[in-house]
N, C-alpha and C positions, 0 to 999 in steps of 0.2 A: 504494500500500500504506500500511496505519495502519503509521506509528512512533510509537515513544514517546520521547520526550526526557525524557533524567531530570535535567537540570541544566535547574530552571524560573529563571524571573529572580526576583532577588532584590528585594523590594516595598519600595524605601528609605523611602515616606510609613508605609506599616501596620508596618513594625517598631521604628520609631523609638521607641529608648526611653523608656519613658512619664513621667521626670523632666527630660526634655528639652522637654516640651512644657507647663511652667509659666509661668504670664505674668512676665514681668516687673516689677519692684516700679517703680513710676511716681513720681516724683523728687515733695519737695512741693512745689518751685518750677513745676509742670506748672499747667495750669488747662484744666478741661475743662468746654464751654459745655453748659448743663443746658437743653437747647429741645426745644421736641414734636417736631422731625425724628429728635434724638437720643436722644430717650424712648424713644418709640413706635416710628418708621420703620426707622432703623438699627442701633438698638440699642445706643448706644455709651457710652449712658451706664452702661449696667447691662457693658459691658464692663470698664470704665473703673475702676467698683467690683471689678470681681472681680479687676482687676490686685492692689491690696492685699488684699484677703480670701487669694487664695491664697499671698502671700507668708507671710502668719500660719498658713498651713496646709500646708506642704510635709512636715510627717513621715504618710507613711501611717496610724499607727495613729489619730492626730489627726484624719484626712479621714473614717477610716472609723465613729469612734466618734460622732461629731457626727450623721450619721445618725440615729442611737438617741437621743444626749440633743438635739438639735435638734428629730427628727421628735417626741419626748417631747411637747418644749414647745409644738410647734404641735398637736399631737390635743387637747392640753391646751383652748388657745385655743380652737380649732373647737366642741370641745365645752363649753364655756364658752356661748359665743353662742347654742349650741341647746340648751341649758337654762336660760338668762339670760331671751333673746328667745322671743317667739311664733315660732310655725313659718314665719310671712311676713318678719316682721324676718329671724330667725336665716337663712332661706333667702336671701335680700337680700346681706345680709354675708358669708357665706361667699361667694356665685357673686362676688362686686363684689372681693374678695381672689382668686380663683381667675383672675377676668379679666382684673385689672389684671396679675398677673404673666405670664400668658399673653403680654401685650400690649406686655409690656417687657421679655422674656428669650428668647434663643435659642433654636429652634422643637423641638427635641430635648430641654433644658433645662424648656420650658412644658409639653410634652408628660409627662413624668416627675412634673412638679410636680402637672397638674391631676392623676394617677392614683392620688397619693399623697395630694389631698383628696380626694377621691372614696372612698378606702378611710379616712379619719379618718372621714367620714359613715356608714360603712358599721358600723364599731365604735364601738357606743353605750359610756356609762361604765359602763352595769350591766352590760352583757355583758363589758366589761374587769374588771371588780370580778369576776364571779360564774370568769371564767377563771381568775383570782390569786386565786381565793378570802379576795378582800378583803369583808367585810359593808360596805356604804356607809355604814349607820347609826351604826355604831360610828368614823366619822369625821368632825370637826367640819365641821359644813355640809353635810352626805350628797355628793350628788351635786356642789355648788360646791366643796366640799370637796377633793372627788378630784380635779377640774378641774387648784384651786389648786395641790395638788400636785404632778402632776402638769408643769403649768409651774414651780415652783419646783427640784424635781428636775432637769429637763431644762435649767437655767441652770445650778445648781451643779454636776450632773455637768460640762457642757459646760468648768467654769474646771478642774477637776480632773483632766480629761483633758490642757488645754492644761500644768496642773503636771506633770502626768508625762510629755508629752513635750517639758518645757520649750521649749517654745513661749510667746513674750507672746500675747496676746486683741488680736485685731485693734480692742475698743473700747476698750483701756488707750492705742493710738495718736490717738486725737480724741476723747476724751470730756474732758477738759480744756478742749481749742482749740474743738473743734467738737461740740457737744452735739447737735447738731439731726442728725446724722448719725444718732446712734441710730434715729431713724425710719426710713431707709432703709435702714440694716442689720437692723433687723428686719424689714423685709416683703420685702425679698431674700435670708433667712436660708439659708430654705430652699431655693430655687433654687441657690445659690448653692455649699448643700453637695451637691445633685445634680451641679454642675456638675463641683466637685473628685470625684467618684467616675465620672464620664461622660470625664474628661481621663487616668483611670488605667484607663481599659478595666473596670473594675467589678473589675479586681486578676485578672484572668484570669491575663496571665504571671506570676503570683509563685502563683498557685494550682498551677497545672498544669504549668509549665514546668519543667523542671531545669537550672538553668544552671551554668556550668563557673565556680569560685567560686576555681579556683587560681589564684596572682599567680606573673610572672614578669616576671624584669627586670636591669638590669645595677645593680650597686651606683654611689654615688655618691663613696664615701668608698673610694677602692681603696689609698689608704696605708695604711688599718686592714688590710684584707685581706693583702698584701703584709708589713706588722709580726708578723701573724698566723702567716700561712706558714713567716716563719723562725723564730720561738718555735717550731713544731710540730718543724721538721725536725732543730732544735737540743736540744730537749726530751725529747721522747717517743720512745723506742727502738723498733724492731719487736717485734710482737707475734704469737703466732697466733692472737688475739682481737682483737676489738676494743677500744678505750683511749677513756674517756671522761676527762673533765675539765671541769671546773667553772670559767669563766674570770675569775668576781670574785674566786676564790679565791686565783688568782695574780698576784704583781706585775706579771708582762710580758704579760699577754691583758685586766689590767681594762680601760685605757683604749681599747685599739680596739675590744674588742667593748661598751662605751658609744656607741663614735662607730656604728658600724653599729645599736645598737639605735635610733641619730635619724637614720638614714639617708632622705636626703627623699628619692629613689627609689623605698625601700622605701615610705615614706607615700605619694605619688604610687599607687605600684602596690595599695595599699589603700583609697585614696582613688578610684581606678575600678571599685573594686567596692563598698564602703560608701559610701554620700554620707552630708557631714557632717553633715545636717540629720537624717538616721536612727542614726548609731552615732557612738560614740566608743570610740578604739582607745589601750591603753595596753600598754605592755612587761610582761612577766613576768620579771623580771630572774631571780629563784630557780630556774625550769626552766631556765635556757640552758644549754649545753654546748659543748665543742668534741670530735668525734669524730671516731678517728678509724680506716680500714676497717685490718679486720682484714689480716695477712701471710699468703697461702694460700687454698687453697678452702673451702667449708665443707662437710663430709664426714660430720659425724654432729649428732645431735639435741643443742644445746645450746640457749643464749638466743639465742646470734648466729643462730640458722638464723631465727628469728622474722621478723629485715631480710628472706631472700630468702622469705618466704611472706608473701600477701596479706593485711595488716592495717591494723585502725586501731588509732592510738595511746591514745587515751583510750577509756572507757566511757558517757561525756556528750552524748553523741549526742541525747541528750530534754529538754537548757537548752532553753527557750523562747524566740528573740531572740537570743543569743549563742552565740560560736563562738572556740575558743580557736583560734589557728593558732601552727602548726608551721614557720617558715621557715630555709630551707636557704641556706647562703651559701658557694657554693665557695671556699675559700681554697690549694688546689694546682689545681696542670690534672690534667683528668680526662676521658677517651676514650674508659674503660672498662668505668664503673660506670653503668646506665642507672637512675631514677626512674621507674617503668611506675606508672599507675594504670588501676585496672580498669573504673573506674564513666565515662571518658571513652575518647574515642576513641583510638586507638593513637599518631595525631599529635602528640595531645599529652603524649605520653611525652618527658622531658627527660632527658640527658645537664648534667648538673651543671658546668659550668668553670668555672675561676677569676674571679672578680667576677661569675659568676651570681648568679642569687636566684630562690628557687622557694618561693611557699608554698602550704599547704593547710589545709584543716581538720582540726584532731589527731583529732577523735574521730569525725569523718562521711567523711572521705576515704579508701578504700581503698586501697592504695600496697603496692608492695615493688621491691625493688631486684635487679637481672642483671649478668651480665657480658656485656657485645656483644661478638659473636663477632671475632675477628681483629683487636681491639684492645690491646693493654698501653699502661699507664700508664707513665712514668718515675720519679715519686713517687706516695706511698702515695695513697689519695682522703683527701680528711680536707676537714670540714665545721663553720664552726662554725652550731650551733641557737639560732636566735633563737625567743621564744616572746612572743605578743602576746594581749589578750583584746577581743574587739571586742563591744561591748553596748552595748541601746538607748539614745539618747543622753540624759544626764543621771542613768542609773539608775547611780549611780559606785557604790553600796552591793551593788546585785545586782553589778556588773561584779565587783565586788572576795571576792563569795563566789564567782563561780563561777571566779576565778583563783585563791580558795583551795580549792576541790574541784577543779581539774586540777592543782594544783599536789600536795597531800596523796595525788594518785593517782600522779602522776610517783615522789615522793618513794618508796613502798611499791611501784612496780615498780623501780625502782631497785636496791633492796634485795634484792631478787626474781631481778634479771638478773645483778646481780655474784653472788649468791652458786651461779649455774647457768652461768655464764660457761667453768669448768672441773666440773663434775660428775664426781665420784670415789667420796662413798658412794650407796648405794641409794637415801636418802632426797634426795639431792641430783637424783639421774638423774631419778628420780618428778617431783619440782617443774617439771624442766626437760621433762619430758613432759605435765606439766601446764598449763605454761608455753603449750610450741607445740598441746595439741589444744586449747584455748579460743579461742587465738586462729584454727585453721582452721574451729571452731565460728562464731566468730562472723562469720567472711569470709565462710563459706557462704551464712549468714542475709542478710549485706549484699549479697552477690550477686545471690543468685537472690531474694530477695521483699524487702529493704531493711525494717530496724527501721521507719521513717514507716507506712509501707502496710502493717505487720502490726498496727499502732496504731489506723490506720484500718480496717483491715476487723474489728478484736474490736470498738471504738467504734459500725459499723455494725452488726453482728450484737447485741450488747445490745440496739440498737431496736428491736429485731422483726423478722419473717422478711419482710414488704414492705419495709421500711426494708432491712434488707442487701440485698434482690433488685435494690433500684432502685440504692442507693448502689455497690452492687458489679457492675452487671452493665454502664453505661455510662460508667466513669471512663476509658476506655481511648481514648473517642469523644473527650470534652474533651482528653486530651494530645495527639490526635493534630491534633484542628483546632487547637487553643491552639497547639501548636509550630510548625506548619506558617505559621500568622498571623503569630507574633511571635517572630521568629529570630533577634533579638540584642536582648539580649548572648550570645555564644556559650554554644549549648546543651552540656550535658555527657551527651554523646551514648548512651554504655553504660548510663547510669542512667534516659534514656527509654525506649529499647531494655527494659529489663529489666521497668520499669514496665508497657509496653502489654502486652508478656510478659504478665506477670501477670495484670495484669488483665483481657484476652481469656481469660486460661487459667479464671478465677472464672468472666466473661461463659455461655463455653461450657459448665461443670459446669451452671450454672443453667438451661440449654436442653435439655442433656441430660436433666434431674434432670425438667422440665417435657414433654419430646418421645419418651424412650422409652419407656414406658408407654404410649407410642399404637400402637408399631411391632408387630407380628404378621406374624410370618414361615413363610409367602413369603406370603402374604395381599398384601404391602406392599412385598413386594422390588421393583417399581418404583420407587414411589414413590421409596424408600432411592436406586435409581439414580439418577433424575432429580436428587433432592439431592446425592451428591456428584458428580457432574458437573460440576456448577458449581462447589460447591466446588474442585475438582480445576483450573477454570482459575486459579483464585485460588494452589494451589498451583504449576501449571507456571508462572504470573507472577511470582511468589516468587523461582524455581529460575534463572528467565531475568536480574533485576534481583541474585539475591545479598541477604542480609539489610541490609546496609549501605546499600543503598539503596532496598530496601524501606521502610524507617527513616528517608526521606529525607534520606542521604546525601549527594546529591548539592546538594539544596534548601539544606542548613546548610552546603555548602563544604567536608567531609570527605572526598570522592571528587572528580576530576572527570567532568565529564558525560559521556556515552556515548550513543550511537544501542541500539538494543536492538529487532530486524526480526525477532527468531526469534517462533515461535508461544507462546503467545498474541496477542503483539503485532501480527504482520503482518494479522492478521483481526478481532481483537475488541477497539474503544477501552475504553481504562482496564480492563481485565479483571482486574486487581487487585481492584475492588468491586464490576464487574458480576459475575463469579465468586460473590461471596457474596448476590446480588440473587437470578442465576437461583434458586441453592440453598434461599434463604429460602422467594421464594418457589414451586420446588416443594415446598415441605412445609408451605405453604400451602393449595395447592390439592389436592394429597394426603388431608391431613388435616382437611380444613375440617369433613365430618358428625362428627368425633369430638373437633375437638380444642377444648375449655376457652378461653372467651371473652376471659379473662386469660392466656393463653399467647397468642395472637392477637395481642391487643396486645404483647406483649413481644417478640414476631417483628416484629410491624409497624414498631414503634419501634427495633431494631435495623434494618432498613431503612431507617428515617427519616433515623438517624443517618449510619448510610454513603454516603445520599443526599446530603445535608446534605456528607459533605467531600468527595465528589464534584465538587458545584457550584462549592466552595470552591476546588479544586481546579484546576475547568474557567476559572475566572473571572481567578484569579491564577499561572497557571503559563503557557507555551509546551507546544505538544505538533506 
């Protein structure tokens, strides 16, 4: 009998993360022999360069910008030669650079390289000009002209990128000592930046993936903590609210909650999710607080009901590059107050204790806090909040506005929550009603279709109704082979989940929107069978496996694995996407004299697609 095994093995080479597989920076005391074997045969020598190039080039945006002002500068070139040169010369030059790199660079690397002269030949200057509606003539040299430019642009963008992601230029390290080097770094420019974009998987996982971005961890400085605990206990009387406090404010919380803001555990545990070559992380000392939970349940609509409904803390959710975090530092024991976030798996739901740490993102991370059932506390839960702004590295000026836009938002909810804290007139009760339905407004939104992906599909739907069809009808394909491929760092599991959601939910309006208008009934009432049929195994596979590991559950380590012998399984391998193969194509064959040449293919190509993580599937998993 077919079984299915839902716990496939885990692919330690294809998920390794892709900053892990940067060469390393080669000492200068190294010497490496420059011969025809190591030219041409082995290739080592052009290895050998890319140790230092990519050391110069480790922030992403830096790998990926060079692309555009590198490729700039070589179209530049190329097209330079076939307007300099006769058609025999220029043809000469160009093949004799296309070959030579072919000839000296890693066979994936040369492959990429020759595609990308092949298409500078392919885009003449005038038809560059007449796309930008640039006039040639009206620039010194017409056509030499644009060339020059062209390469001129593509050097100075390329220093301008390296300033903003402060990065040095890998020729500021030899152009001193070794001049002659220049040569060889420009005829391996290019490759070489194929190379850094071929080593990041072309930025798939950071495209499509959703990873679990919350830190957690034991503090390092637990005398702060411990200092902390008895201030609270000593201090702050019980409340039926909760009791905030501001701890630069007071004598006896400045200095420990200092030490915990340079807690190197805490950096450690930020430092495995930011690398330093991409962010720099500084405190937000003005947001911190020590809080601490209210005495009692929470019974009617105030601000405190906010904590036990699913929210984010901030509105900032659309910085580009930075992420304000919200870190939690238990300073009592606590048993009985759970941290649930909605957008990860249930596991990762943390209980808070004493010298924990638990951070997230204030304004993208969904959160609210329980009571677990048949637990009490002996002391109150009391926490203090530490607040940090993490931004791309060197940009200290944006880092420092967008820690003063969380901060000026803190600041005016604040204001907001104390004065809804007890609600007694009318217009106080209103705030605090206004308070909690915003934020179950905007839980909802983060839920079920998440701010990004409502960004992206109005972004797609402005380009046109092919451009939305195409952009919105297979984004659901990429997250599922992208995640499936590349499974750590852990995914953050509910906000995949929610994504495919969605986006199969677009996929299928658009099929509809294209297939029923064919359907005529009972003319067609087979047909209709024949399709959901199949469908339907797709559904009892579903029902068999549970969403969780529909979702491959079991693939990311969130379940464990299970045998699964009931039907569909026991009869039909993978019926998970044969189910929607048979379905497609009976409405294929159905509808083939009536149905639109363009629907065809968009049926096709969803089969394609399903096919495609099938294989993916059949190649890298146990069954």
């Amino acid at each position: 009998k077919s079984r299915h095994l839902c716990k496939k093995k885990n692919l330690a080479k294809s998920n390794k993360h892709n900053t892990s597989r940067f060469y390393k920076m080669t000492s200068k005391t190294d010497h490496h022999p420059h011969d025809f074997r190591s030219i041409f045969w082995n290739k080592s020598s052009y290895d050998y360069f890319a140790q230092t190039f990519h050391h110069y080039h480790k922030h992403d945006l830096n790998a990926l910008a060079h692309v555009f002002t590198t490729g700039l500068g070589v179209w530049g070139a190329i097209q330079m030669a076939l307007v300099t040169l006769n058609a025999q010369q220029a043809t000469i030059a160009v093949c004799f650079y296309a070959v030579a790199i072919a000839m000296t660079t890693p066979v994936v690397t040369a492959v990429f390289h020759t595609a990308f002269v092949y298409g500078c030949l392919q885009l003449s200057v005038l038809e560059a000009a007449e796309t930008l509606q640039l006039p040639v003539d009206s620039i010194p040299g017409g056509a030499h002209g644009v060339c020059a430019l062209a390469i001129i642009l593509g050097y100075g963008l390329q220093d301008l990128i390296h300033w903003l992601c402060d990065e040095k230029t890998l020729m500021s390290s030899y152009i001193k000592t070794s001049p002659l080097t220049l040569i060889v770094h420009t005829a391996w420019l290019m490759p070489l930046v194929i190379d850094s974009i071929l080593i990041r998987h072309f930025f798939v996982p950071k495209l499509f993936v959703n990873r679990n971005r919350n830190l957690f961890c034991k503090v390092a400085s637990k005398k702060a903590v411990e200092d902390l605990r008895e201030w609270v206990n000593k201090e702050i009387p019980e409340k039926p609210e909760t009791t905030h406090v501001w701890p630069h404010n007071q004598k006896g919380t400045d200095g420990p909650v200092t030490q915990l803001e340079n807690d190197a555990s805490i950096m450690a545990a930020f430092r495995a999710i930011f690398a330093s070559h991409h962010f720099d992380i500084q405190p937000v000392v003005e947001m911190n607080e020590i809080y601490v939970t209210a005495a009692g349940a929470i019974k009617e609509i105030t601000s405190d009901a906010v904590f036990y409904t699913p929210h984010t803390d901030g509105p900032y959710w659309w910085l580009p590059g930075a992420s304000l975090y919200r870190v939690l530092v238990g300073i009592t024991p606590n048993k009985m107050v759970r941290t649930n976030f909605n957008l990860q798996h249930p596991t990762d739901n943390k209980t808070l204790d004493m010298y924990d740490t638990l951070g997230f993102d204030y304004n993208r991370e969904l959160h609210w806090i329980e009571n677990v059932p048949g637990q009490v506390n002996t002391e109150r839960r009391s926490l203090i909040k530490l607040h940090f702004i993490v931004y791309p590295k060197g940009w200290h000026r944006y880092g420092k506005l967008c820690a003063y836009l969380n901060f000026s938002y803190n600041t005016w909810a604040r204001q907001n929550f104390v004065r809804t804290l007890r609600p007694e007139t009318f217009l106080s009760q209103l705030n605090a009603w206004w308070i909690f339905a915003t934020t179950w407004t905007n839980a909802m939104i983060e839920l079920l279709i998440g701010w990004p992906n409502l960004v992206y599909v109005m972004a797609a739907y402005s380009l046109g109704e092919t451009a939305f069809l195409i952009l919105t009808s297979f984004r659901h394909y990429c997250v599922y082979i992208s995640t499936f491929a590349y499974r750590s760092p852990p995914v953050a599991h509910e906000s995949f989940m929610r994504d495919c959601k969605f986006y199969k939910t677009l996929a299928l309006m658009h099929l509809s929107k294209q297939i029923m208008p064919l359907v005529e009934l009972p003319r067609d009432l087979t047909g209709v069978a024949m399709a959901m049929a199949g469908f339907s195994i797709t559904i009892l596979a579903t029902m068999q496996l549970g969403m969780v590991r529909t979702y491959f559950g079991s693939e990311l380590g969130f379940v464990k694995p299970s045998w699964i012998s009931g039907f569909p399984y026991n009869t039909i391998p993978h019926p998970m996407i044969v189910g929607q193969l048979i379905g497609f194509s009976s409405i294929l064959y159905w509808f083939k004299d009536t149905m639109p040449k363009e629907t065809v293919a968009l049926v096709v190509a969803h089969m394609s697609s399903y096919t495609l993580h099938m294989v993916q599937e059949m190649l890298t998993s146990s069954y």
